[in-house]
C-alpha positions as CSV (number, residue, x, y, z in Angstrom):
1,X,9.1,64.2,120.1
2,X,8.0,61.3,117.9
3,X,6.4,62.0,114.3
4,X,3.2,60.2,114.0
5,X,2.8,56.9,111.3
6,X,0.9,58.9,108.9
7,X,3.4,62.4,109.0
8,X,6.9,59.8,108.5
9,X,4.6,58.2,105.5
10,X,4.1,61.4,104.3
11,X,7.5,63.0,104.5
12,X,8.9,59.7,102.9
13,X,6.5,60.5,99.9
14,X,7.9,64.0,99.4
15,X,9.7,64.1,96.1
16,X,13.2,65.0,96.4
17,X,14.7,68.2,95.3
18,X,15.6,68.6,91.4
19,X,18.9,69.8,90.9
20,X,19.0,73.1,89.1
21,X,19.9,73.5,85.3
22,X,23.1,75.1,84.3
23,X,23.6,77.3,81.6
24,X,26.9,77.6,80.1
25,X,28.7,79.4,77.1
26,X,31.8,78.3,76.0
27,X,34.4,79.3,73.6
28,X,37.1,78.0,71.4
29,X,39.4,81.0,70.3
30,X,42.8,80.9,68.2
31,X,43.7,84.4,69.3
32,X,46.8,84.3,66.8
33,X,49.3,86.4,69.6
34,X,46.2,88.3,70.9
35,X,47.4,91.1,68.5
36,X,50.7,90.6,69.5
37,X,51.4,89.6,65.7
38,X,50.2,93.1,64.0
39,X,51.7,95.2,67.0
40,X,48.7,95.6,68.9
41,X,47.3,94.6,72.2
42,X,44.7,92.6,73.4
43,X,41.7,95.1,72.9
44,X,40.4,93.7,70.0
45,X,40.4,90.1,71.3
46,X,38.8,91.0,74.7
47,X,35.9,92.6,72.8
48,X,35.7,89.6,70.3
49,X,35.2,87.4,73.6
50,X,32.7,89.9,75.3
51,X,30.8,89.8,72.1
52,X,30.4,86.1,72.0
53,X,28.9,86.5,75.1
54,X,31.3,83.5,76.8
55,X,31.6,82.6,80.4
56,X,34.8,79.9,79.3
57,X,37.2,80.2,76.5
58,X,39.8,77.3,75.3
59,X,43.0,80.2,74.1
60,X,45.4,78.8,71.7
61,X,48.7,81.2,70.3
62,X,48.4,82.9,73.2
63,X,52.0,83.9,72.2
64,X,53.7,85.4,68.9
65,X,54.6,83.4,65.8
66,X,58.4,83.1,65.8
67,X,59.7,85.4,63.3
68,X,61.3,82.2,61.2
69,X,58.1,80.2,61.9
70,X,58.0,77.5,59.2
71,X,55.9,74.2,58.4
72,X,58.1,72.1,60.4
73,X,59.6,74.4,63.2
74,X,57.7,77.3,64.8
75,X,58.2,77.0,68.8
76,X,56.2,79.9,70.7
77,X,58.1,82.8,71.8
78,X,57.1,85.6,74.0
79,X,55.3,86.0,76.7
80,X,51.1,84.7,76.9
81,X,49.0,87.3,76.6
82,X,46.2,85.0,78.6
83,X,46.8,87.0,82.1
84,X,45.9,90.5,80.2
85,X,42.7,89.4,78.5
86,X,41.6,87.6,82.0
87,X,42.2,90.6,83.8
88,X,40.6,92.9,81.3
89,X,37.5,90.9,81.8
90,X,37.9,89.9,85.3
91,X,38.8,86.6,85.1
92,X,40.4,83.7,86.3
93,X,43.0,82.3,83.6
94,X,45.6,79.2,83.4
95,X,48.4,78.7,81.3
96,X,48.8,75.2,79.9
97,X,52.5,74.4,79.9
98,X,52.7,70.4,79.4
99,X,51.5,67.9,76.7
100,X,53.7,69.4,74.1
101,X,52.1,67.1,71.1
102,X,48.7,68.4,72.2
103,X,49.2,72.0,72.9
104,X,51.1,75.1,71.2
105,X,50.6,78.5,73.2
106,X,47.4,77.3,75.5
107,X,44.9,79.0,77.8
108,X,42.2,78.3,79.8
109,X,40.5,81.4,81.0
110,X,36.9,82.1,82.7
111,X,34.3,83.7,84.5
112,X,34.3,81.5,87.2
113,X,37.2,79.7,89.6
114,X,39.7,77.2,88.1
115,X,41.0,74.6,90.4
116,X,43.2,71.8,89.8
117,X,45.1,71.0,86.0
118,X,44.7,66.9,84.7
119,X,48.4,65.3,84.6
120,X,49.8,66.4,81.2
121,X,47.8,70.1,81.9
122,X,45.4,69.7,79.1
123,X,42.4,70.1,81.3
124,X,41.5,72.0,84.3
125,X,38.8,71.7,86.4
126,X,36.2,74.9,86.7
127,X,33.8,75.5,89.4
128,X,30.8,76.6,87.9
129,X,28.4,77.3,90.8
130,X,29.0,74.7,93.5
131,X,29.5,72.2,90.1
132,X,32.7,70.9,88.6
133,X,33.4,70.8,84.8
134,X,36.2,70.5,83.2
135,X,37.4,72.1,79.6
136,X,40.1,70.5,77.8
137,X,42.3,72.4,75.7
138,X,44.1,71.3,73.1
139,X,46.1,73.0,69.7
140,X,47.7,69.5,67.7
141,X,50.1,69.4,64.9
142,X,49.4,71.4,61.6
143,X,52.2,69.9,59.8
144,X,51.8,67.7,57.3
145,X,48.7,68.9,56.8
146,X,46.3,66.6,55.3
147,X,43.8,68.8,53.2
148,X,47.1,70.2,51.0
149,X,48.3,66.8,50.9
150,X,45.2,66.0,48.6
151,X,45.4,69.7,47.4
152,X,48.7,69.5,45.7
153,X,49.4,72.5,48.1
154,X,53.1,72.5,49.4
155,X,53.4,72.8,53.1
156,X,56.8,71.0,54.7
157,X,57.9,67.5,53.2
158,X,55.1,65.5,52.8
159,X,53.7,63.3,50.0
160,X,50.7,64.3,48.1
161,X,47.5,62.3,48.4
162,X,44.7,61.1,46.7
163,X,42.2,59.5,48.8
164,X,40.6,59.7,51.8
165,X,41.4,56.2,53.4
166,X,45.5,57.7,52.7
167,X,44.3,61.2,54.7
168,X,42.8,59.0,57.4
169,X,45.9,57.5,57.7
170,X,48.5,60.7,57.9
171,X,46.3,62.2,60.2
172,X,46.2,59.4,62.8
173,X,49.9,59.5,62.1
174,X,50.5,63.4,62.4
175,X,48.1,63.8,65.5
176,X,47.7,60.4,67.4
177,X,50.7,61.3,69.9
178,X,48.3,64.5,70.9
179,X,44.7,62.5,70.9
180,X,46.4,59.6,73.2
181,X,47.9,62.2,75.5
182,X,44.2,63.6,75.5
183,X,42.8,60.7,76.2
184,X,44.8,59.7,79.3
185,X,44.0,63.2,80.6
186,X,40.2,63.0,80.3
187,X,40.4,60.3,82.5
188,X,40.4,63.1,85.5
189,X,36.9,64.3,84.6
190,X,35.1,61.4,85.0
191,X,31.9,61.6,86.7
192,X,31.8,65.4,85.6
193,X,28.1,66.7,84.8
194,X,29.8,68.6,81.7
195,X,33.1,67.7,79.7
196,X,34.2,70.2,77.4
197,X,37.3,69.8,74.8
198,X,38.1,73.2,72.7
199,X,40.9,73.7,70.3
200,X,42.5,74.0,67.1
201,X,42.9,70.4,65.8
202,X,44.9,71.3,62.5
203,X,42.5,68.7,61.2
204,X,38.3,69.2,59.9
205,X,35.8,67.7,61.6
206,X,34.4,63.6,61.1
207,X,31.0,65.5,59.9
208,X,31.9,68.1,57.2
209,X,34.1,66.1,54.3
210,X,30.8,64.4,53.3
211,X,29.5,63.1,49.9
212,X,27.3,65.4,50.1
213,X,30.0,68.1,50.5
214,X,32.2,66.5,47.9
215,X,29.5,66.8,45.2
216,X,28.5,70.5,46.7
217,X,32.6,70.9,45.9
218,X,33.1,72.3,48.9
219,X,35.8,69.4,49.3
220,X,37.7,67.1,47.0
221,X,37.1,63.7,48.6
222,X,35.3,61.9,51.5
223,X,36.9,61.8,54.7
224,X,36.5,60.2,58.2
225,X,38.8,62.7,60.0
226,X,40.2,60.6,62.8
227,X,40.9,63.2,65.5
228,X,37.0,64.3,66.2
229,X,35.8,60.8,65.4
230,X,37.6,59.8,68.3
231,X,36.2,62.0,70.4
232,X,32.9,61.0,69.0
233,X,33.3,57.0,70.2
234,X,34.1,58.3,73.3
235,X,30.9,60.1,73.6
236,X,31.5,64.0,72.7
237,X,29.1,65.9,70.7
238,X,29.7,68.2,68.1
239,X,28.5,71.2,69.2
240,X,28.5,73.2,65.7
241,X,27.2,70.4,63.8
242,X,24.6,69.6,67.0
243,X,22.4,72.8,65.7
244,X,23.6,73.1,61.8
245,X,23.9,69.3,61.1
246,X,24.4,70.5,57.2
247,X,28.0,70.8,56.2
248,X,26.5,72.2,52.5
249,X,24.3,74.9,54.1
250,X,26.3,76.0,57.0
251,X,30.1,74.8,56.4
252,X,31.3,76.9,59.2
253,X,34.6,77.9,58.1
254,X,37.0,79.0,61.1
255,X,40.6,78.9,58.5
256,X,40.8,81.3,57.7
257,X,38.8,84.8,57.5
258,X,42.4,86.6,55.7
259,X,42.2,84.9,52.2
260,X,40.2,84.5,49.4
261,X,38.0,81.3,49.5
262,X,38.8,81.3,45.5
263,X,42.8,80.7,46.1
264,X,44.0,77.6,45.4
265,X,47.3,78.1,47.7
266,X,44.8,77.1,50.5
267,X,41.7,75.7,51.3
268,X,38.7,76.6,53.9
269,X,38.0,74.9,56.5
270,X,35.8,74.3,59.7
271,X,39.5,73.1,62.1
272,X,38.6,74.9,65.3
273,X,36.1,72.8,67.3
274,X,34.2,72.6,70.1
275,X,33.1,69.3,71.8
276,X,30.8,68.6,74.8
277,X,30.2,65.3,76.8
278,X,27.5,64.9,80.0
279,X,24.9,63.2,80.9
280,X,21.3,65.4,80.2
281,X,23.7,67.6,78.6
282,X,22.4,69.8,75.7
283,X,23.7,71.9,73.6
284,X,21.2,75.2,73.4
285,X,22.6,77.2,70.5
286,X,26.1,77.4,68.7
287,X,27.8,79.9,66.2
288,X,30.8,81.0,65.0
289,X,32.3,84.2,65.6
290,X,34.5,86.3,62.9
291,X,34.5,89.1,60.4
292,X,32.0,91.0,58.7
293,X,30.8,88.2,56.0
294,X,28.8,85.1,55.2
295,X,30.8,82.6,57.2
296,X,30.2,84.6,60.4
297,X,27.1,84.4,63.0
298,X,28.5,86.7,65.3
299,X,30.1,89.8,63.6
300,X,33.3,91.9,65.4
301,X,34.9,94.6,63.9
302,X,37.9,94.6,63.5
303,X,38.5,91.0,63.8
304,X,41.8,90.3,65.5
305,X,42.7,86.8,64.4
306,X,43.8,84.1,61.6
307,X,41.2,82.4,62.4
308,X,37.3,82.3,63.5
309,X,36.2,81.2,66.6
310,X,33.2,78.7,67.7
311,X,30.9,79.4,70.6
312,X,28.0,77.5,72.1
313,X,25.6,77.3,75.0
314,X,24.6,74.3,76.9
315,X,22.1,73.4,79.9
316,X,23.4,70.3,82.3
């Protein structure tokens, strides 16, 4: 049967179906052994996770510290505890094995399927829904680390600093061999609706060491952190600093929740971060995830780790 002149007009008018929003949480989590370094097992983690509210988490020291762990030599032993919190959730989990200069003890685990790894395994592609994102997962050098370089804080054989153009410079140095391996890897997600990159980048954020900050004290000198800034040109967004765009009012320390702010055998800092790249993407709401106190948005008793962790939400 042939449709009339006016009914093709008409269907050829229709507008055509929108695609439906996604909602997403994702996590960045330095688990610190998942216990395994106090002796305990992977309870406390699990709820940390579940209280976040995740449906993706980034995992880095997914096995024990070495018990001669040093500034320049502390290889992973053990085995990863990233199968017993994905199965205690009822998950799907991957453990990252390549890119050695970008990854130390890496996990990908979630909610929903994960499919293939990007060449050097820093990435895997999830499908969320019928849609494929990918999460990239990275943990990059921490030694020499450039925030007790300018510190006069001794951590492995490294020069002290004074500026920021000289941090710039040892950071590219300490971590470009991990970004460039990064780099070539986020090559596989391309034409993704959502790019995600978690981790523990050993190095702050582009946005935090400020002037503002510097004069707040909250750090010595200005800094254009390489490592995020990078990410930035390539079109990431900050998810932290995409709802608190104040370093001064909401720093968002993640290093480290087991010291005293007041020492001066280390310094605080906001290192574990959480980027996001797609087109309509937007970041809903973000917060980090620790102890009882003022640095955390998301409380957990007892908190299992070395460090705080950084969630957020985003529609695509």
């Amino acid at each position: 049967m042939r449709l009339s002149i006016l009914a093709v007009l008409t269907l050829s008018l229709m507008p055509l179906p929108v695609a439906a929003e996604t909602v997403l949480r994702v996590m960045s989590f330095n688990i610190w052994g998942g216990g395994v370094n106090e002796d305990k097992d992977v309870s406390e983690t699990v709820a940390a996770i579940r209280a976040a509210g995740a449906d993706i988490v980034g995992l880095q020291e997914t096995r024990a510290e070495p018990e001669d762990c040093s500034a320049e030599s502390c290889d992973a032993t053990g085995h990863s505890v990233a199968k017993a919190i994905a199965q205690a959730l009822g998950w799907h989990w991957y453990d990252q094995e390549g890119g050695a200069p970008a990854l130390w003890a890496n996990a990908v685990i979630s909610r929903y399927p994960i499919g293939e790894a990007s060449p050097h395994e820093l990435g895997v592609r999830i499908d969320v829904e019928g849609r494929a994102v990918w999460l990239f997962n990275i943990h990059l050098d921490d030694e020499p680390y450039q925030p007790y370089q300018l510190l006069g804080i001794e951590y492995g054989p490294a020069p002290f600093l004074t500026t920021g153009e000289e941090a710039a410079d040892w950071a590219r140095r300490t971590r470009a061999s991990g970004m460039d391996l990064l780099e070539k890897d986020l090559k596989s997600a391309e034409g993704a609706p959502a790019v995600f990159v978690t981790g523990d980048f050993n190095e702050p954020s582009w946005l935090d060491w400020t002037g503002a900050a510097v004069e707040q004290g909250t750090h010595p000198v200005v800094v254009e952190w390489p490592a995020t800034k990078r990410l930035a040109d390539l079109g990431f967004t900050d998810a932290y600093r995409a709802i608190f765009p104040d370093p001064v009012a909401k720093p968002a320390f993640t290093w480290a929740p087991r010291y005293d702010e007041a020492a001066t055998d280390d310094h605080p800092d906001r290192i574990d971060q959480l980027l996001a790249k797609g087109e309509g993407l937007r970041v809903i709401d973000a917060a980090i995830i620790g102890e009882d106190g003022p640095r955390s948005d998301i409380v957990v008793m007892p908190w299992p780790s070395d460090h705080r962790a950084v969630v957020a939400e985003f529609a695509f």
